[in-house]
C-alpha positions in Angstrom: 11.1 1.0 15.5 13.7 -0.1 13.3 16.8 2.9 12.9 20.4 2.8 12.1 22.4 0.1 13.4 24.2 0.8 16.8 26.2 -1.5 19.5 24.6 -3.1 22.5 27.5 -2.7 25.2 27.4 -5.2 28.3 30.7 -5.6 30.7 32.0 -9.1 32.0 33.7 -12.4 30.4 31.6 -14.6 28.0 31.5 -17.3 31.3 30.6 -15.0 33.8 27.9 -13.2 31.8 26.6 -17.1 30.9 26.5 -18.1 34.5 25.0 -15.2 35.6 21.8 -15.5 32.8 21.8 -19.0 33.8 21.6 -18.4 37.4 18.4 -15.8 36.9 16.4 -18.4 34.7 16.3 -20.8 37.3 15.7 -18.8 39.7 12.6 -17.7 37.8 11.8 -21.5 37.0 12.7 -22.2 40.5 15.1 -24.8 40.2 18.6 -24.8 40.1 19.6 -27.4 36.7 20.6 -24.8 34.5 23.3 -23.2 35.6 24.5 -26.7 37.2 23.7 -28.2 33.3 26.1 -25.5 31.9 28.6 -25.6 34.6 30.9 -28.0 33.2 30.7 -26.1 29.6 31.5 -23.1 30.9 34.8 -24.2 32.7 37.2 -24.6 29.7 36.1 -21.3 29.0 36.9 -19.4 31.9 40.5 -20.9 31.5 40.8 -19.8 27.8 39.5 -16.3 29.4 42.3 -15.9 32.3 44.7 -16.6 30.3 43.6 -14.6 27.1 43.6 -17.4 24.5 41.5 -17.7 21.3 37.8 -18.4 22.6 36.4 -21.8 21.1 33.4 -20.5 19.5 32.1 -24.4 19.5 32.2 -24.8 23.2 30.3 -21.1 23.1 27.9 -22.5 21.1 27.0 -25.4 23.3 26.5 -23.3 26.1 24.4 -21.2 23.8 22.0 -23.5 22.8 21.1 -24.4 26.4 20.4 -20.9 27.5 18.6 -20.0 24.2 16.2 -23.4 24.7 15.6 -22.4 28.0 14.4 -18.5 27.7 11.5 -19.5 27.4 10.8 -18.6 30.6 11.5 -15.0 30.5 7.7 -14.3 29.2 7.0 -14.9 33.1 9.7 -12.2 34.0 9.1 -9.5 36.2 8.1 -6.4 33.7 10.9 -4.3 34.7 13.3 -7.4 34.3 12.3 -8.5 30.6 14.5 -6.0 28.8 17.8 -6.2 30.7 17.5 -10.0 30.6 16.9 -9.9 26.8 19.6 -8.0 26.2 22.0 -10.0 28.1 21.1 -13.4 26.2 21.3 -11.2 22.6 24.9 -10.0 24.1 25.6 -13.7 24.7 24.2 -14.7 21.2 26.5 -12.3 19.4 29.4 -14.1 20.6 28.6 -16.8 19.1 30.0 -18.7 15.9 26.5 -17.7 13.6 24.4 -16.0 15.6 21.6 -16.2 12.7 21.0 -19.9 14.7 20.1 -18.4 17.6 18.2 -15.1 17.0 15.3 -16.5 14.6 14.2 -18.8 18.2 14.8 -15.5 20.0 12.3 -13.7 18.4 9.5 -16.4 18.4 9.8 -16.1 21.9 9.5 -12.3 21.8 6.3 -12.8 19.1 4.7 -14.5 21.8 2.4 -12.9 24.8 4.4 -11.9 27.8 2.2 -13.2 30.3 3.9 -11.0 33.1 2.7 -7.6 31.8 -0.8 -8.0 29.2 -1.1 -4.4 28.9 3.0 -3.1 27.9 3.9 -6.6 27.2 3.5 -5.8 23.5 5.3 -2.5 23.8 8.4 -4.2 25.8 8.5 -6.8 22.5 8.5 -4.0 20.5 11.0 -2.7 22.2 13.4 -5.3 22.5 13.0 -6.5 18.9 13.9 -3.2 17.7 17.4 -3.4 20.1 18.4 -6.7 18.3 17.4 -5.4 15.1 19.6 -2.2 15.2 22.3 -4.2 16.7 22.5 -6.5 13.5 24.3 -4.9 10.4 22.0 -3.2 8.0 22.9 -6.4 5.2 22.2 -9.3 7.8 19.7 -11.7 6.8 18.8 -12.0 10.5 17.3 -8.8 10.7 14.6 -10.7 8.4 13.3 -13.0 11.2 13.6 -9.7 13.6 11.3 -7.5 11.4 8.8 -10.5 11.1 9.0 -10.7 14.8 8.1 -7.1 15.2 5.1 -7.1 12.6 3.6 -10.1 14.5 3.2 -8.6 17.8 2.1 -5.1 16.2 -0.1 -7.5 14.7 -1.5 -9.3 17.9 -1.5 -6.6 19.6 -3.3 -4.2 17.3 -1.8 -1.0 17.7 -2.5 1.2 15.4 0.4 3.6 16.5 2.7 1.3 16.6 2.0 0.4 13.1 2.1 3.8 12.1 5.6 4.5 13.3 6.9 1.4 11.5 5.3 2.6 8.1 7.9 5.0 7.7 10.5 2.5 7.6 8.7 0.0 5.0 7.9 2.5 2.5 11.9 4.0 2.9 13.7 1.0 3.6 12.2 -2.0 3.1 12.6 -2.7 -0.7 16.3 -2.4 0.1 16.5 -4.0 2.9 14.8 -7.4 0.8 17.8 -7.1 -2.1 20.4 -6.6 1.0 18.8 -10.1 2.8 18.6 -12.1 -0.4 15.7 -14.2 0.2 14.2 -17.2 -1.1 10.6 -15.7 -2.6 9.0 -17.9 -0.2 10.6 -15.6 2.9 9.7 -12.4 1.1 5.8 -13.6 0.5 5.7 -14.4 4.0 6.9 -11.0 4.6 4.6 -9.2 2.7 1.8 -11.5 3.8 2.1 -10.8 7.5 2.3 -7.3 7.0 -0.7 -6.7 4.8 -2.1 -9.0 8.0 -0.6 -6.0 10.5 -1.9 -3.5 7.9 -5.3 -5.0 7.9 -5.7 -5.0 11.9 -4.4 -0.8 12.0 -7.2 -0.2 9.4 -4.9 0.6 6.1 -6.6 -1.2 3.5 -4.8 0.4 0.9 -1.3 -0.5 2.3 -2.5 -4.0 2.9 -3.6 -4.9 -0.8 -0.3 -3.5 -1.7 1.9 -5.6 0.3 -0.9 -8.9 -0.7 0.0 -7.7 -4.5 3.8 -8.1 -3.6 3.6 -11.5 -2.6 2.0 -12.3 -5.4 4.6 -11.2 -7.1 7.0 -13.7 -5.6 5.3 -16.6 -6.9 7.5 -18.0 -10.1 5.6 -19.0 -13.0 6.4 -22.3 -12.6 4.9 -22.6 -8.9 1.4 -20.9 -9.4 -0.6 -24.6 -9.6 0.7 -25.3 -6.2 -2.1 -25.7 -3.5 -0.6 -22.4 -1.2 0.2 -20.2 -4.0 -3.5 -20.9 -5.0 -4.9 -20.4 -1.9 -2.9 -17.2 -1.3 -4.1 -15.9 -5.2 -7.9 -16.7 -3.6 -7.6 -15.0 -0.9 -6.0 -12.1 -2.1 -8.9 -11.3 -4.7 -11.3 -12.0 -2.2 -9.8 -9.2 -0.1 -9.9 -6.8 -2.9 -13.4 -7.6 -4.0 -15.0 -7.0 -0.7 -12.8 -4.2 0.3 -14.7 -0.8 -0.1 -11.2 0.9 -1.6 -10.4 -1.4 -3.9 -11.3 -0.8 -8.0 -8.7 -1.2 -9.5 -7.5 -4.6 -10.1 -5.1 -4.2 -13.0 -1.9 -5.6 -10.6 -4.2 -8.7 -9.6 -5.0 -9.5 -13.4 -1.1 -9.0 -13.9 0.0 -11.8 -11.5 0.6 -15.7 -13.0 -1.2 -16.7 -10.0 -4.4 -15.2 -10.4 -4.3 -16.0 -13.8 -4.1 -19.4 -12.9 -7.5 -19.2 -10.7 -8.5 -19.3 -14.9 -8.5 -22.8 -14.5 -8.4 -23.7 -10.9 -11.3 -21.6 -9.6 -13.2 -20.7 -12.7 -16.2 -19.0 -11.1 -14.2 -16.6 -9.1 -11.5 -16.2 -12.1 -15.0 -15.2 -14.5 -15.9 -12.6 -11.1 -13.1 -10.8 -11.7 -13.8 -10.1 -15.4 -17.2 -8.8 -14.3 -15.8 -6.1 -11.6 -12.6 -5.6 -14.2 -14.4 -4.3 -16.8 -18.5 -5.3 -17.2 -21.7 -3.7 -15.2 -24.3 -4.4 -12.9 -26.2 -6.3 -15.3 -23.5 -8.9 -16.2 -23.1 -9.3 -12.3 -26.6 -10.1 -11.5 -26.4 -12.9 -14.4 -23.8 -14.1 -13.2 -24.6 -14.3 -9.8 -28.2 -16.0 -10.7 -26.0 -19.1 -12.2 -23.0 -19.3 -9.5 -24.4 -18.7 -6.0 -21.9 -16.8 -3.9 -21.6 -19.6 -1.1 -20.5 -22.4 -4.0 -17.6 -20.1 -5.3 -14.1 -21.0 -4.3 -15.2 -22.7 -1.1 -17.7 -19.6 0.2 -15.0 -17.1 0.4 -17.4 -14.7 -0.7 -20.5 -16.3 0.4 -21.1 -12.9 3.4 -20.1 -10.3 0.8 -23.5 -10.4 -1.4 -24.1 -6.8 -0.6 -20.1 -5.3 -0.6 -20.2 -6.6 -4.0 -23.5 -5.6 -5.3 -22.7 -1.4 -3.9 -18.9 -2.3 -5.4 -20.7 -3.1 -9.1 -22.9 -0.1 -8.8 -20.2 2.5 -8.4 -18.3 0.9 -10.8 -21.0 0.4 -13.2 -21.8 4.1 -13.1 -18.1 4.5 -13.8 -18.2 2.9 -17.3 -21.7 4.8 -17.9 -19.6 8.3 -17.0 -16.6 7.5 -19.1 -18.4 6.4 -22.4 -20.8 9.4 -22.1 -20.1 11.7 -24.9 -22.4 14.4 -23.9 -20.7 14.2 -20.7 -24.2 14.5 -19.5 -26.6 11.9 -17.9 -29.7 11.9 -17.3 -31.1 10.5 -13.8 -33.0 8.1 -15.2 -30.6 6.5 -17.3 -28.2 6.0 -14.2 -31.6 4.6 -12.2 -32.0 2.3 -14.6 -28.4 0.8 -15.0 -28.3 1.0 -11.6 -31.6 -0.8 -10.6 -32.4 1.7 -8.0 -35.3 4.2 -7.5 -34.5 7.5 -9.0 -35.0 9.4 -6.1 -31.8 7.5 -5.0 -29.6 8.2 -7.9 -28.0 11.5 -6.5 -26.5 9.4 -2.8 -25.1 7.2 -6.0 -23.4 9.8 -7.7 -22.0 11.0 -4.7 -21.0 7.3 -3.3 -18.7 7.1 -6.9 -17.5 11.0 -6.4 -16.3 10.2 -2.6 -14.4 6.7 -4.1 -12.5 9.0 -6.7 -14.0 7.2 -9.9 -15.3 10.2 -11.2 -15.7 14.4 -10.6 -19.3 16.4 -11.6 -21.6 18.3 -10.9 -25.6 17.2 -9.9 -28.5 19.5 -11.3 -31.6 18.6 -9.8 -33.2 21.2 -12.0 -32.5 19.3 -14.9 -32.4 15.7 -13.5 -28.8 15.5 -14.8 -25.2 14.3 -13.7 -22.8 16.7 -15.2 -19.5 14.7 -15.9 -16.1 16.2 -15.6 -14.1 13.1 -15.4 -14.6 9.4 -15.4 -12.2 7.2 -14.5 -11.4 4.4 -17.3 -11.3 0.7 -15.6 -9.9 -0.8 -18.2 -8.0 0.6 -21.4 -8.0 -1.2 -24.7 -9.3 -0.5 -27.8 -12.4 0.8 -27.2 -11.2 3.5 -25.3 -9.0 4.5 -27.8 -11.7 4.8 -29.6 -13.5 7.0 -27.3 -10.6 9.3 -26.5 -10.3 10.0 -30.6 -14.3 10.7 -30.8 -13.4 13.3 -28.2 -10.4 14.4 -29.2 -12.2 15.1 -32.8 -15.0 16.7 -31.4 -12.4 18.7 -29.0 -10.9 19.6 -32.5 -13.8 20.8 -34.5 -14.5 23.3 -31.3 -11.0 24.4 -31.1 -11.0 25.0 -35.0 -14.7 27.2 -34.6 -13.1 29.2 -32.3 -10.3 29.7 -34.2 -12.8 30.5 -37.5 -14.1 33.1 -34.7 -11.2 34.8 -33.6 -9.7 34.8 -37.2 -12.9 36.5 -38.5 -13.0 39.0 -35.4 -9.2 39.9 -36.0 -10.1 40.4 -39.6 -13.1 42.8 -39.1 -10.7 44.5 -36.7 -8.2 45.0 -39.0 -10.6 46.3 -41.3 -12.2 48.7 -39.0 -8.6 50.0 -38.4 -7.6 50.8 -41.7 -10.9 52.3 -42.4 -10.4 55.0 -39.0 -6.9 55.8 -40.1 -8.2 56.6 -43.6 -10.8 58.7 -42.2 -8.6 60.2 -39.8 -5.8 60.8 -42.7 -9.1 62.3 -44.3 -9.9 64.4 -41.9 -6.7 66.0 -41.2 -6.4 66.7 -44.8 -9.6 68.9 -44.5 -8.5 70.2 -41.3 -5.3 71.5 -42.9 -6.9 72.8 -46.1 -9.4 74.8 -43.9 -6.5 76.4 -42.0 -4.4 77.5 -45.1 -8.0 79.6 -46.3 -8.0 81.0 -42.8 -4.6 82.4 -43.4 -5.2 83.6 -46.8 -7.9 85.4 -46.0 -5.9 87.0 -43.2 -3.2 87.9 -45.0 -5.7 89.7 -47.5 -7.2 91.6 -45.0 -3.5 92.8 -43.8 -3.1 93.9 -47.2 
């Protein structure tokens, strides 16, 4: 994976190291017209070479674009050839004038199956892209086309472990390295897109709607009516309306582009309303007038039941949060949630297990205690709420306030009233013991 930057060393001339890749690709094409194509290239700069003048970075160039075009055919190398081979042509390619022309071809070929070795061919790729990257300074844009390189094959590939060593790196380092690259929003939703595609085939949901949010983000204002920053707002709330993980779609409602759908794709747009913020019964409506298979081309048309459980737990969401007993009643969540009431409690724990809310169940009661709810959307409704509470949170505060005040009274009270009496007491006490000595002192007498 991806680490600091370090130096790929390889001994021998420009020419000889040229000649000698050259040499090896046709002997694995099994004819000789490369390194005969290249020959008369090559000679001026063996001369420039003996006799230690300033290499002409053109005629490297030429050279160059002959071998790059034709390592193609290292994806039939021997497996324990690949890498050495690789990392003779990226030696080359550094030596170049711009070697950003070169590496972006490079690493298609690398993103590509190595027929040679199905089982570690993926791993080699890996491996490989990860020596180019770490050979490129940590501000070139070329590393971009490297880490898209990588992310495909972890992609094709499916790995889940090698996903999981690269998430390290995106979390720490990739924000910066976007700002270092400087790169056209089209390059950076591109990014983001084919990770959230790796994230997708390791099994991280939640990491893939986040990277699908990003390159939403990329799309200016000005671009969202365009026909693939439409199809990419589509397909991203698809994804989060059938994903089981997904509730909260505040950061979709936030992009231009999905606000666009208002228009474009109307059906789907009035959807997300529903799961944003209305119930089970507003869904049903809805889906009774706009058939799932006619919306936005049937990108939801083999989701009919994700969405319907996805409704329910979010339906019993909004019934926890504007509860203000904080208690309900098993038939009351049966009957929002059309579903038998012997069924209620594998409900309640369904939206408990997704977070949305925390309680306890009494089956002795037939009751859902509520200790939190989670609020899908916040306006001013649920400011309203939150004051009701927050009164009736007072008024009990201020009773048991009245309480203690009342009990420290009465204890004050009873105080004073023992140290009176006790005062009392020892006034009688002494008085008694003053007669004891008279009469003492009489007797002496």
């Amino acid at each position: 994976m991806p680490a600091p930057s370090n130096t790929l060393l390889i001994e021998g001339s420009f020419s000889e190291l040229a000649d000698e890749f050259a040499q090896y690709i046709d002997a694995l094409r099994k004819e000789g017209s490369l390194q005969t194509e290249i020959a008369p290239l090559l000679e001026p700069l063996r001369q420039q070479e003996q006799s230690e003048g300033e290499a002409d970075l053109k005629q490297r160039d030429e050279v160059l674009k002959k071998l790059v075009s034709s390592a193609t055919a290292l994806s039939s190398a021997p497996e324990k050839e690949i890498t050495s081979a690789y990392n003779l042509l990226v030696h080359l390619v550094h030596q170049s004038s711009d070697a950003d022309v070169f590496l972006p071809r490079i690493c298609t070929y690398l993103a590509k199956p190595i027929t040679t070795s199905p089982q570690f061919g993926p791993t080699l790729a890996i491996s490989i892209l990860t020596t180019i990257f770490n050979t490129l300074s940590s501000t070139d844009s070329s590393r971009y086309h490297v880490l898209l390189a990588i992310v495909a094959v972890i992609r094709q590939s499916g790995s889940g472990i090698a996903f999981e060593a690269l998430k390290p790196q995106l979390a720490s380092q990739l924000p910066t390295w976007l700002s270092s690259w400087e790169l056209e929003s089209g390059d950076a939703r591109k990014l983001h897109v084919a990770i959230a595609e790796a994230a997708t085939a390791a099994g991280d949901e939640e990491l893939s709607q986040s990277h699908i949010v990003q390159a939403l983000a990329t799309i200016d204002a000005a671009d969202v009516s365009k026909p693939e920053s439409r199809d990419l707002a589509v397909r991203a709330l698809a994804t989060a309306l059938r994903r089981s993980s997904v509730f909260d779609f505040t950061p979709l409602t936030a992009s231009d582009a999905v606000q666009a759908l208002r228009t474009s794709d109307s059906a789907l747009f009035e959807l997300l309303e529903i799961f944003t913020s209305d119930t089970l019964e507003a869904y049903e409506t809805f889906v009774a007038a706009n058939p799932l298979s006619s919306i936005s081309g049937g990108v939801l048309a083999e989701s009919a039941d994700a969405l319907q459980s996805k409704i329910r737990l979010l339906t019993l969401t909004s019934l926890a949060s504007a509860t203000p007993s904080r208690s309900l009643p098993y038939a009351t969540i049966a009957s929002a949630l059309r579903v038998p009431a012997s069924e209620v409690e594998v409900w309640v724990i369904d939206t408990i297990r997704a977070g949305l809310v925390e309680g306890k169940l009494s089956q002795l009661k037939s009751e859902f205690l509520v200790h939190r709810a989670t609020y899908r959307v916040f306006g001013e409704k649920q400011w309203s709420e939150v004051q009701g509470r927050l009164m009736v949170w007072r008024r009990s505060l201020e009773s048991v306030l009245s309480v203690i005040r009342s009990e420290r009274e009465r204890f004050a009270r009873e105080g004073a009233q023992a140290a009176i009496e006790q005062e009392a007491s020892k006034g009688r006490n002494a008085n008694g013991d003053r007669r004891r000595i008279q009469t003492q002192v009489e007797a002496a007498e």
